[in-house]
N, CA, C and O atoms as a GROMACS GRO file, in nm:
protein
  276
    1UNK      N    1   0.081  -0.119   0.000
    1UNK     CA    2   0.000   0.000   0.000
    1UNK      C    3   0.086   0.126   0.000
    1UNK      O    4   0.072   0.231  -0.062
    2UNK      N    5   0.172   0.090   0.080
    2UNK     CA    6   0.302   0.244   0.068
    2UNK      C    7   0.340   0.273  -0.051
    2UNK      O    8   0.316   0.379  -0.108
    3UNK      N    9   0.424   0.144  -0.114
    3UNK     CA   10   0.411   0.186  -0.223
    3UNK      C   11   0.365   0.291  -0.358
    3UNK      O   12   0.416   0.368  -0.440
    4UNK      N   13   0.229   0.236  -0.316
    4UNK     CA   14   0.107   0.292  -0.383
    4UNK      C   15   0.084   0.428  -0.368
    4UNK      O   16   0.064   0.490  -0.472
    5UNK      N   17   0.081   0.515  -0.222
    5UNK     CA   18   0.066   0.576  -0.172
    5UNK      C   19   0.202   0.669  -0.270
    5UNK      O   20   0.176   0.744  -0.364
    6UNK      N   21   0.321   0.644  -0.227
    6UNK     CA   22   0.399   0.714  -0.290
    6UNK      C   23   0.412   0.746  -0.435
    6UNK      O   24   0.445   0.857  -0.476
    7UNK      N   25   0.378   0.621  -0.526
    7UNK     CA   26   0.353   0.687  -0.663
    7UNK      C   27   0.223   0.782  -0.686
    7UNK      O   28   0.222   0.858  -0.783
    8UNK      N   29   0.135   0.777  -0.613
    8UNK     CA   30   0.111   0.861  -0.573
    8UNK      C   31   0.067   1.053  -0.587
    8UNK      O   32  -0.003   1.142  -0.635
    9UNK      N   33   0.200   1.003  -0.480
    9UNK     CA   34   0.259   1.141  -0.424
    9UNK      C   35   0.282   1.231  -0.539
    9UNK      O   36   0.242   1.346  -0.558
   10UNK      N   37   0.398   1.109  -0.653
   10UNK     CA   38   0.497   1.179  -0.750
   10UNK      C   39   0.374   1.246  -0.842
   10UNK      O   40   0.408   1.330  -0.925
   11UNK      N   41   0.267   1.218  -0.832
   11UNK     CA   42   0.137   1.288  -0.914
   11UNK      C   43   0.111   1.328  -0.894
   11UNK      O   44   0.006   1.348  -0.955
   12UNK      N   45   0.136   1.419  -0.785
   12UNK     CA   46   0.031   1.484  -0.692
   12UNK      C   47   0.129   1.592  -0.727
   12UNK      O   48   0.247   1.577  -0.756
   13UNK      N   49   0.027   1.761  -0.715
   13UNK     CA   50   0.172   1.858  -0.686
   13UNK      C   51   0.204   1.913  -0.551
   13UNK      O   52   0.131   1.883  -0.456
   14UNK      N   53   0.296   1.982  -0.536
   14UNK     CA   54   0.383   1.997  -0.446
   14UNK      C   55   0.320   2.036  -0.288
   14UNK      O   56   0.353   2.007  -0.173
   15UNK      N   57   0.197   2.131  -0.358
   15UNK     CA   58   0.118   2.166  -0.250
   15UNK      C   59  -0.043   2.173  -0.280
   15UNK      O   60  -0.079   2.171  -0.398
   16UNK      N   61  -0.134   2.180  -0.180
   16UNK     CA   62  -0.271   2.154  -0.217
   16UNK      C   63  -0.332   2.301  -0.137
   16UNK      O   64  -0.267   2.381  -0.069
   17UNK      N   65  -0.475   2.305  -0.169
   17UNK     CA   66  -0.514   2.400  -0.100
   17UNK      C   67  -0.554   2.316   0.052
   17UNK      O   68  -0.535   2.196   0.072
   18UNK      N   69  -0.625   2.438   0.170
   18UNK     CA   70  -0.718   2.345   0.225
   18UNK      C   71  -0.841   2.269   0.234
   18UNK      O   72  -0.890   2.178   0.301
   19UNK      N   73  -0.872   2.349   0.133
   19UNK     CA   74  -1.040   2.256   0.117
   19UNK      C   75  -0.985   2.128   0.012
   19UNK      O   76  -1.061   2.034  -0.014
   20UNK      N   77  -0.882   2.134  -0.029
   20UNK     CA   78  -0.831   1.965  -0.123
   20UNK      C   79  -0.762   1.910  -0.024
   20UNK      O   80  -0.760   1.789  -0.046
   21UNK      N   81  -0.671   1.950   0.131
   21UNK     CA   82  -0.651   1.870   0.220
   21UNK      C   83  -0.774   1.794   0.292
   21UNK      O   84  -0.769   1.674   0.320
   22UNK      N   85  -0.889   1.880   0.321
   22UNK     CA   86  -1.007   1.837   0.390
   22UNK      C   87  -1.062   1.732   0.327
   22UNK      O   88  -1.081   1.621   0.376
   23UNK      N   89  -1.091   1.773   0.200
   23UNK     CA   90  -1.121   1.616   0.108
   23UNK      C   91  -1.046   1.523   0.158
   23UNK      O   92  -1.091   1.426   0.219
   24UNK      N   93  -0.928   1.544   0.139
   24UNK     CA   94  -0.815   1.444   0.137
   24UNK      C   95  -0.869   1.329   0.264
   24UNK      O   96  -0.913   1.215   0.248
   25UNK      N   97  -0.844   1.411   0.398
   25UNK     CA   98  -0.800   1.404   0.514
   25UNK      C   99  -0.998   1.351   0.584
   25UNK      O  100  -1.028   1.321   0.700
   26UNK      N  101  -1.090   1.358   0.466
   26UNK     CA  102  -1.263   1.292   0.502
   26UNK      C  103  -1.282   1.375   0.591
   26UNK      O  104  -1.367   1.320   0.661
   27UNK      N  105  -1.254   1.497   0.647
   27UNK     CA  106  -1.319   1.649   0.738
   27UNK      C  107  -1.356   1.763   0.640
   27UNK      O  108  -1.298   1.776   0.532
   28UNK      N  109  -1.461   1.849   0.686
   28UNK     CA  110  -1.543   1.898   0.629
   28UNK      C  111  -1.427   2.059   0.644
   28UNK      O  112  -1.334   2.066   0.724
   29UNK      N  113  -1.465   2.168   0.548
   29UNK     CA  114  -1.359   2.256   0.481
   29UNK      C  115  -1.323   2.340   0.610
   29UNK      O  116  -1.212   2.388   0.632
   30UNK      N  117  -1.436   2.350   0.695
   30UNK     CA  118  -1.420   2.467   0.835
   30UNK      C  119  -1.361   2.366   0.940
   30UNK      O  120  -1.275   2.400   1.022
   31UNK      N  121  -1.397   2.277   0.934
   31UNK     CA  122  -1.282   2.115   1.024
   31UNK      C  123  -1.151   2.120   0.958
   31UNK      O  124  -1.058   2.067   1.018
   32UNK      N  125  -1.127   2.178   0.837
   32UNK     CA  126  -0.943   2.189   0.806
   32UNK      C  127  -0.900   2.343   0.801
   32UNK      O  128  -0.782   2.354   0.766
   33UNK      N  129  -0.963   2.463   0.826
   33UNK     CA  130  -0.941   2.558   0.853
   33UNK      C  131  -0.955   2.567   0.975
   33UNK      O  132  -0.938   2.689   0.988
   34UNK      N  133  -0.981   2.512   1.119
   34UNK     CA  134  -1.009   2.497   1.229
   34UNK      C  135  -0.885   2.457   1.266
   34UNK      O  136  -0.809   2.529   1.331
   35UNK      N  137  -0.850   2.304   1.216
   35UNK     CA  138  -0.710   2.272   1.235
   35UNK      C  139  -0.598   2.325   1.218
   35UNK      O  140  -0.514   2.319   1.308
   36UNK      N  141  -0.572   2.391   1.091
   36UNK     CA  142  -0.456   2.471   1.032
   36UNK      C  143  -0.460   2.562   1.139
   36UNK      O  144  -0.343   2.576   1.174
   37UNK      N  145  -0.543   2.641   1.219
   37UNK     CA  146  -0.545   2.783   1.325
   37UNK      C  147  -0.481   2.704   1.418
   37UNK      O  148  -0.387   2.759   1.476
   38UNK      N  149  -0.503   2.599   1.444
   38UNK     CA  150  -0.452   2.508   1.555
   38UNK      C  151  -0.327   2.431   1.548
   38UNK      O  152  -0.289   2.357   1.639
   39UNK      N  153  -0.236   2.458   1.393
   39UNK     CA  154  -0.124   2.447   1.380
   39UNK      C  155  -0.101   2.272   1.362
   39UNK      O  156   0.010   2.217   1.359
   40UNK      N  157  -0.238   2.199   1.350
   40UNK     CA  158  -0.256   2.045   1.330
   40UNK      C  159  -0.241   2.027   1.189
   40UNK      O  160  -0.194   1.920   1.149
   41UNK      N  161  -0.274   2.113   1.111
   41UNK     CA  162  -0.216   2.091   0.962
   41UNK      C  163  -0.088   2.163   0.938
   41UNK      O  164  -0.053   2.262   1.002
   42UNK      N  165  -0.015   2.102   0.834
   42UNK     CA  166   0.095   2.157   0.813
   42UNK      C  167   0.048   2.255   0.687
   42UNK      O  168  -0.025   2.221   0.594
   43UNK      N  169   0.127   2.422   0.716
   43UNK     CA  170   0.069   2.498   0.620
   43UNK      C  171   0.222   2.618   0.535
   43UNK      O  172   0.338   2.615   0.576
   44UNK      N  173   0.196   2.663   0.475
   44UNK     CA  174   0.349   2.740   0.414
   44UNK      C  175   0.255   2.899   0.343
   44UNK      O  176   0.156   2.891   0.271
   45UNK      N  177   0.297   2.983   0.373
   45UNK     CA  178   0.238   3.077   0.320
   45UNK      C  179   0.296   3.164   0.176
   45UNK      O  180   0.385   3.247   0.194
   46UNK      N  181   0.258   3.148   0.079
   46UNK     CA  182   0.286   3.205  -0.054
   46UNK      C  183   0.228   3.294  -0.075
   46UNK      O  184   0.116   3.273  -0.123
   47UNK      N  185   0.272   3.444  -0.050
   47UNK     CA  186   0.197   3.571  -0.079
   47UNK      C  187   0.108   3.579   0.021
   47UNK      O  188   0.130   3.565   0.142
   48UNK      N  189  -0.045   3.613  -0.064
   48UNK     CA  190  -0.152   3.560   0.022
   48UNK      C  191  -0.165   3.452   0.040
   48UNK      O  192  -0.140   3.445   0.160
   49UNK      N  193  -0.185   3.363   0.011
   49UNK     CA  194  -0.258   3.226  -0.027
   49UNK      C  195  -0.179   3.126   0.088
   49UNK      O  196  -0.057   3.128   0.099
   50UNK      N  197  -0.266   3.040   0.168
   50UNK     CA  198  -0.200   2.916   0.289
   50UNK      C  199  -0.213   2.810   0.216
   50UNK      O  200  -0.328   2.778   0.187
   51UNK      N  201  -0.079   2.712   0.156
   51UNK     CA  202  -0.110   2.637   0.109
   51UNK      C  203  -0.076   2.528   0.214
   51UNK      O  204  -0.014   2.570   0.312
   52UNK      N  205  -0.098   2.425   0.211
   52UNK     CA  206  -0.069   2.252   0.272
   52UNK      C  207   0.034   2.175   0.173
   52UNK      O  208   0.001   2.132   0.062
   53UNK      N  209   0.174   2.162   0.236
   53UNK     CA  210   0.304   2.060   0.153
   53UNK      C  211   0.215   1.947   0.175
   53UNK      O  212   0.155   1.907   0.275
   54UNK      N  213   0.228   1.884  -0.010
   54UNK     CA  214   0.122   1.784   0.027
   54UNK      C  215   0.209   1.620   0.096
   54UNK      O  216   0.164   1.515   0.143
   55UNK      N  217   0.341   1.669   0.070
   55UNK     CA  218   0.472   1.563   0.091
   55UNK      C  219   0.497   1.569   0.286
   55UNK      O  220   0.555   1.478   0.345
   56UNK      N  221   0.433   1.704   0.367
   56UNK     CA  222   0.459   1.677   0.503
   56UNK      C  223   0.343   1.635   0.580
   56UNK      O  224   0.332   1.591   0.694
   57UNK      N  225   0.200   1.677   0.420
   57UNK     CA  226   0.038   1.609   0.513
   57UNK      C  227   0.138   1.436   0.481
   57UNK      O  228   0.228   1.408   0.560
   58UNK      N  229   0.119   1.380   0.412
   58UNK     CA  230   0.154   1.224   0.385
   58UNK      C  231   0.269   1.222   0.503
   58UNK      O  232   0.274   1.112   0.557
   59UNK      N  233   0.327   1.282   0.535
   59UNK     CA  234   0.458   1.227   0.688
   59UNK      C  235   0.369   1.260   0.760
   59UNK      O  236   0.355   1.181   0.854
   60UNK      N  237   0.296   1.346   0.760
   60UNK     CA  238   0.217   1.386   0.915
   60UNK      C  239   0.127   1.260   0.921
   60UNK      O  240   0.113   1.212   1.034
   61UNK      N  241   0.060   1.196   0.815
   61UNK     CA  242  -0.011   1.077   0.807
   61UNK      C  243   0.015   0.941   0.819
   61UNK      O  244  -0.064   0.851   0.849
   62UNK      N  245   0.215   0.930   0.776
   62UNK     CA  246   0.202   0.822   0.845
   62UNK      C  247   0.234   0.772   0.697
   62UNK      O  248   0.340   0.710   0.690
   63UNK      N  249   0.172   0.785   0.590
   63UNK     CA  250   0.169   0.716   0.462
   63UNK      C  251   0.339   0.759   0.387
   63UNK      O  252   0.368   0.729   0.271
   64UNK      N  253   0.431   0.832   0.482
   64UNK     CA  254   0.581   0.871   0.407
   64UNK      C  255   0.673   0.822   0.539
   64UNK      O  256   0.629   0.819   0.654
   65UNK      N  257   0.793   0.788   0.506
   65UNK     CA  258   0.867   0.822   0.590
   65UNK      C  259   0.921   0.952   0.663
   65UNK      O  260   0.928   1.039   0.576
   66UNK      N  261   0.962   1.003   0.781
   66UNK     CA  262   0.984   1.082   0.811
   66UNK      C  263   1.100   1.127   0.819
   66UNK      O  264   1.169   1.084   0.912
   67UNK      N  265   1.170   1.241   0.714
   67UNK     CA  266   1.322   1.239   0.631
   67UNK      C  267   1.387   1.289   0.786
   67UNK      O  268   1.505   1.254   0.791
   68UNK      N  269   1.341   1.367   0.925
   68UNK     CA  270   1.393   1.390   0.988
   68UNK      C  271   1.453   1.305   1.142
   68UNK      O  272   1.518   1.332   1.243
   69UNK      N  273   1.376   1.180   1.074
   69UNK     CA  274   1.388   1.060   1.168
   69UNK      C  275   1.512   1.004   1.124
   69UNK      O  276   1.557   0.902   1.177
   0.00000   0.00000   0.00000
């Protein structure tokens, strides 16, 4: 399944919004803007815009290894 998970990844791009993490993650869009205030999502700020590394949601999930381990 990891595997899987990681090819993946390589399709995926680099970063997502939060309402495509909330999908992601089966919580509803104000349940992943709730979290991100709460510093439970991982977020990077570009200009305006909060995006989600979609490579540290998958370590935060468990589905990557963790490069700092």
């Amino acid at each position: 399944m990891t595997a899987t998970i990681i090819a993946d990844l390589t399709a995926m791009p680099a970063t997502m919004t939060i309402p495509e993490a909330a999908e992601l993650l089966g919580i509803s869009r104000s349940a992943a803007y709730r979290a991100v205030a709460r510093g439970e999502i991982p977020t990077i700020r570009i200009g305006r815009r909060l995006l989600v590394p979609t490579a540290k949601l998958y370590t935060m999930l468990g589905w990557l290894p963790d490069p700092a381990a």
